[in-house]
C-alpha positions as CSV (number, residue, x, y, z in Angstrom):
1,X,74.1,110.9,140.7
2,X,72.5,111.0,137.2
3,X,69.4,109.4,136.3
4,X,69.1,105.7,134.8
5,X,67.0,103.9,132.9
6,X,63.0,104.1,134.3
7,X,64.4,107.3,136.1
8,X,66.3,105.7,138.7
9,X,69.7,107.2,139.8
10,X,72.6,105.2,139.1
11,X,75.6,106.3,141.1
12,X,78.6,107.5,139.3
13,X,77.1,107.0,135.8
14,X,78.3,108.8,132.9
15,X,76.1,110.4,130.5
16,X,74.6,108.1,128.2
17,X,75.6,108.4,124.3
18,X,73.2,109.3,122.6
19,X,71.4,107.1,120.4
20,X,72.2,106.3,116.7
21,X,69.9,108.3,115.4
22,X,67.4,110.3,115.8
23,X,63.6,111.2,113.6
24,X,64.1,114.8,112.5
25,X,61.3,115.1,110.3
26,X,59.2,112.1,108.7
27,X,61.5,110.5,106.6
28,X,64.5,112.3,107.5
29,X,66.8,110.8,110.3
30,X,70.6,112.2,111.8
31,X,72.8,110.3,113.5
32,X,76.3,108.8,113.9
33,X,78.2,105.9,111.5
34,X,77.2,103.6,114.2
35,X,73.7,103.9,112.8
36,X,74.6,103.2,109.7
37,X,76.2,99.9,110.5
38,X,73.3,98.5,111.9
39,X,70.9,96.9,109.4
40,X,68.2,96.4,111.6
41,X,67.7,99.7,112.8
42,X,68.1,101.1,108.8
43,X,65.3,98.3,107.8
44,X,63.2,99.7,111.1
45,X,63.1,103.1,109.7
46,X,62.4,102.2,106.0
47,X,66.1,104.0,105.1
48,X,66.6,103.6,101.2
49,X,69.4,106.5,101.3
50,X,72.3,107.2,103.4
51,X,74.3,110.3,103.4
52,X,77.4,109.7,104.8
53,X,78.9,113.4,105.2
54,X,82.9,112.1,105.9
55,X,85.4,111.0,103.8
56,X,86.3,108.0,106.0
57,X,83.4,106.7,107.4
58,X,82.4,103.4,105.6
59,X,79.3,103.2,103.9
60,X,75.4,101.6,104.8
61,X,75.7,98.1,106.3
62,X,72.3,97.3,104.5
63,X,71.4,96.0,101.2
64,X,69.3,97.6,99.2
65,X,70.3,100.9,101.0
66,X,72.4,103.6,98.6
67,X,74.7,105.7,99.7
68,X,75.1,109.2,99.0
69,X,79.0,110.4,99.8
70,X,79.7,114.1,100.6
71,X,83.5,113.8,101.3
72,X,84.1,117.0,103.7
73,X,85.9,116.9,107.1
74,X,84.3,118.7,110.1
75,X,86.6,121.4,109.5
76,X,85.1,125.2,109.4
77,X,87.7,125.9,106.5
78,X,85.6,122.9,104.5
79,X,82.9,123.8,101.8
80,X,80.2,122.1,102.9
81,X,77.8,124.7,100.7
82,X,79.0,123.6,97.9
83,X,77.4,119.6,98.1
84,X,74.4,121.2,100.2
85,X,72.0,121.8,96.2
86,X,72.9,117.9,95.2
87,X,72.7,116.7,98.4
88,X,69.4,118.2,99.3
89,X,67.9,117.4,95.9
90,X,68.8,113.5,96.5
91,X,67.5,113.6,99.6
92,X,63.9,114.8,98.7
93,X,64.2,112.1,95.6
94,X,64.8,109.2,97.7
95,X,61.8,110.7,100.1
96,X,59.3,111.3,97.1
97,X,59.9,107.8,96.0
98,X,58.9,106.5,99.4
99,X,62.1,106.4,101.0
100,X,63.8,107.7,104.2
101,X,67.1,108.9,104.6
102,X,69.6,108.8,107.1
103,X,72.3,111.4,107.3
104,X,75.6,110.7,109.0
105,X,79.1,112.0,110.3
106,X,81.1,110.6,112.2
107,X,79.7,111.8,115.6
108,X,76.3,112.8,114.4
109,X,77.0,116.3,115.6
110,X,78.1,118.9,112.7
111,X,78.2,117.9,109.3
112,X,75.4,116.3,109.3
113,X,73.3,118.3,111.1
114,X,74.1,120.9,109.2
115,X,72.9,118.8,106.1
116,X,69.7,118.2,107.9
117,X,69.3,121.8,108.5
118,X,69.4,122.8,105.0
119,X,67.5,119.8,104.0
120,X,64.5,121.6,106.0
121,X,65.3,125.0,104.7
122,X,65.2,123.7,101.2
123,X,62.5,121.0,100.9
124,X,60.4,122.0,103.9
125,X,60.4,125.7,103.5
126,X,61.8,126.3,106.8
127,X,64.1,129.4,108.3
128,X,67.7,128.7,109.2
129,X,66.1,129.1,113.0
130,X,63.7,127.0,112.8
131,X,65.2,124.0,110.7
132,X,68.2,124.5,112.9
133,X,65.5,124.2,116.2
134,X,64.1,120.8,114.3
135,X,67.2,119.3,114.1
136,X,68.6,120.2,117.6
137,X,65.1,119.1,119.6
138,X,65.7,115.2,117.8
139,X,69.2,115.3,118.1
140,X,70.4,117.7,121.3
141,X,74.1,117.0,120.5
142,X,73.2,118.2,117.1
143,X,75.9,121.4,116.7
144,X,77.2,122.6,113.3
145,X,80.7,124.2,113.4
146,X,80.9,127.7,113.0
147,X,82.3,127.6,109.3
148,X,79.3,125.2,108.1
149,X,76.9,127.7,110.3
150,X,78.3,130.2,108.2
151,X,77.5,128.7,104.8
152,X,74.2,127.8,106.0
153,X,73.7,131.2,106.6
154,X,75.0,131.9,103.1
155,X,72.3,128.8,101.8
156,X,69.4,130.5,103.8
157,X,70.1,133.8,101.7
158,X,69.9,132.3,98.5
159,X,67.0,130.4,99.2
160,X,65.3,133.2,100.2
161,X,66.4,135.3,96.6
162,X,64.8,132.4,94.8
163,X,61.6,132.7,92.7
164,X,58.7,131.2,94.9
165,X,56.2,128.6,93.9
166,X,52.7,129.7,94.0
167,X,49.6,127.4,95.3
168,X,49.2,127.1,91.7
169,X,53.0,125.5,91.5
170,X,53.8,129.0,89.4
171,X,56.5,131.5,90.6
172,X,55.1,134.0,92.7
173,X,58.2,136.3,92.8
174,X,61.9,137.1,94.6
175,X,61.9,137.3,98.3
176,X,58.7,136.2,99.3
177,X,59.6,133.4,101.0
178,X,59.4,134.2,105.4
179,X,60.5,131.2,106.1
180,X,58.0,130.8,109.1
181,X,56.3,128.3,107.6
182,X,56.7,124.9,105.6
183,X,55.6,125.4,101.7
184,X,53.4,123.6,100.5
185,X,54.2,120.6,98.5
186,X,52.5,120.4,94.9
């Protein structure tokens, strides 16, 4: 028997789906198209931006709420790294203008969670490890394919080759960058 809702056992239940979505980070939410056609749960979470990582999944059932397209199948031949710069760089726009975003595949499993994960690398200063960890503890069905973990390992080394900010919002230098711990935001 599996466990049901208020921990009871229910007998011969399947597992549950898992929910729509789920809060990666403040302002940064992963889930499946369902959550995207829902326009109550979108207005719940204050989501301005959707990016809908598919080239067949419709778009935000919500006005007011853009859409961000990056038209790759979950496919480990696909380049995913090639959207992952734009895409990131939307995503932190729509969240320093107050927003939230909501990323999206079909399935909510491995396009975008690997978006999410190099969201975090990129905008929240994080190691492949740990934005990976991030996404997987809100979203345990959260599981890139093997080409996309590639390419995110490729992302993680060119982050890390980057030029640093300082405290001071100056480059600091090449390679400084541990990745341990979120940078701090000017």
């Amino acid at each position: 028997m599996r466990p049901g809702p208020a921990g009871r056992d229910l007998p011969g239940a399947a597992s549950p789906a898992p929910p729509p979505f789920a809060r990666v980070a403040p302002s940064l939410f992963l889930g499946s198209a369902r959550a995207a056609a829902s326009p109550a749960l979108l207005a719940r979470a204050g989501v301005t931006l959707c990016v809908n990582v598919s080239r067949q999944q419709p778009g935000p059932a919500a006005p007011g709420v853009a859409e961000l397209r990056v038209p790759v199948l979950d496919d480990p031949a696909e380049d995913l790294l090639a959207h992952l710069e734009p895409t990131c760089a939307a995503m932190e726009a729509a969240v320093r203008a107050g927003g939230a975003c909501l990323v999206y595949c079909k399935n909510g499993r491995s396009r975008s969670a690997a978006v999410c994960t190099a969201y975090l690398m990129r905008h929240r200063g994080l190691s492949l490890a740990r934005a990976f960890q991030a996404v997987k503890s809100a979203r345990p069905v959260a599981e890139p394919n093997p080409g996309f973990w590639s390419q995110l390992q490729q992302y993680e080394a060119t982050l890390q080759s980057l030029p640093q900010p300082s405290p001071t919002g100056e480059p600091s230098g090449q390679g400084s960058r541990t990745g341990d711990e979120p940078q701090s935001e000017p």
